[in-house]
N, C-alpha and C positions, 0 to 999 in steps of 0.2 A: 548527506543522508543521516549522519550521526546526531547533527544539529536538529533534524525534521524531528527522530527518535526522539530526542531527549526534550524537547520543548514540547510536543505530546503526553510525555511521561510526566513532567511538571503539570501542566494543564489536568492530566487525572489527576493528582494530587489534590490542585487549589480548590478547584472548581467546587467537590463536592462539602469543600470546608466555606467556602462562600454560599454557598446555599443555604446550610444549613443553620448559619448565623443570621440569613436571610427570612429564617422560617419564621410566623406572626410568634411572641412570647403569649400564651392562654394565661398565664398562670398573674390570679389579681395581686396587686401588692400587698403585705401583711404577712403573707405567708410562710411559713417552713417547710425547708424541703427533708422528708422522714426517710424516702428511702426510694430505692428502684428495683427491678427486674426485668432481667430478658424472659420474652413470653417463648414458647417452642411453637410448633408448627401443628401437633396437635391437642388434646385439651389435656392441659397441664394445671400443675397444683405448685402452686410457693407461697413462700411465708417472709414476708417486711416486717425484721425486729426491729422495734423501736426505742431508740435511744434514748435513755434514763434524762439524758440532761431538757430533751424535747419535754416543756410545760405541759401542765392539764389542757387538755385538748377541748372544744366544743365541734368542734366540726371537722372532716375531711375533704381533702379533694384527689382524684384519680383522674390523670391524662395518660393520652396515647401517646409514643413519639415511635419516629421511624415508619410505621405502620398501623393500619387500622385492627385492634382486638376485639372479641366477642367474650364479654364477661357471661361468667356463668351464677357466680356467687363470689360474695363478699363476707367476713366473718369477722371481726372488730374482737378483739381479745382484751380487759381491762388488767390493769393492775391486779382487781381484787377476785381476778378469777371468771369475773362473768364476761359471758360472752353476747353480742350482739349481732345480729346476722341484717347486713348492710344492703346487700342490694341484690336483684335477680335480674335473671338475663335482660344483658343489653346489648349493643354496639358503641365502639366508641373510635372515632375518625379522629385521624391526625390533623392539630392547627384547626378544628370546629369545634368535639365535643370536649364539655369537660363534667364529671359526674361529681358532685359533693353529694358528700353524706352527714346530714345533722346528725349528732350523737345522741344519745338519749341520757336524760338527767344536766345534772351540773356539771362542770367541765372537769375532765379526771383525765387522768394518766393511761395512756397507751400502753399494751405489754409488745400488742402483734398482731398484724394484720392478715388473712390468709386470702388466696389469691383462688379460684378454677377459673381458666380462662386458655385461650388459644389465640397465635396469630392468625388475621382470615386474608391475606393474599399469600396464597402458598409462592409465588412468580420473584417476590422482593425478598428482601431483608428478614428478620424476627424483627418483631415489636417490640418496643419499651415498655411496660407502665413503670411512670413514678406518681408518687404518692406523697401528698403536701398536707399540712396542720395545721389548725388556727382555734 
C-alpha cells in the first residue's frame, strides 16, 4: 500500500513537469526575455521594469502561459518620459496567440511596461504574461 502511495505521489510530481516542457515554445528566435507576471483572477494592474542592460528596443511581444488572459490595455513607458499606449482589448490563449507590439519611432530604450488585464478561466491556475524584446 505504501509503495501504490508513493509511486502516485511521484507521478503527481513528474508528470506535470513533463508536460510543461512539452508545451509548443511561441516565442521566435532573436528575442529577449524582459520580464513576467502573475495575472489575478480579476482585472488587475501591473507593471514589467525593464532592465537597463535590455538594448533600444523596436518591437515587443506579449504571451500567455499557464492560461488564457484578457488584456485590457497596454501602456509602453520610454526612457524619455513618453509614453505609448500599445494595445486594446484582446484575448490571448496559451501555446496559439502571441501579440507584438511595433514601437513607434527608432528603436529606444524601455523604462516599463504597464499591464490591466485579468485571468479568464476562473477553474485553473492564474496566468502568466511574459513579455519579450527585439
Amino acid at each position: 500500500m505504501k509503495r501504490w502511495i508513493a509511486g502516485w505521489a511521484v507521478l503527481a510530481v513528474v508528470l506535470p513537469l513533463v508536460f510543461s516542457s512539452c508545451s509548443p515554445n511561441i516565442v521566435p528566435s532573436g528575442w529577449e526575455f524582459l520580464g513576467r507576471r502573475e495575472v489575478n483572477f480579476t482585472s488587475d494592474r501591473d507593471t514589467i521594469d525593464v532592465s537597463r542592460s535590455a538594448g533600444p528596443l523596436k518591437r515587443l511581444l506579449v504571451i500567455a502561459k499557464m492560461n488564457p488572459v484578457e488584456i485590457f490595455d497596454i501602456k509602453v513607458t520610454f526612457e524619455s518620459g513618453a509614453v505609448f499606449d500599445a494595445a486594446n482589448r484582446m484575448r490571448l490563449f496559451v501555446g496559439r496567440d502571441q501579440l507584438f507590439i511595433d514601437l513607434p519611432g527608432e528603436a529606444r530604450r524601455v523604462r516599463e511596461v504597464k499591464f490591466w488585464y485579468r485571468t479568464l478561466n476562473r477553474a485553473a491556475r492564474r496566468a502568466e504574461v511574459w513579455l519579450y524584446g527585439q
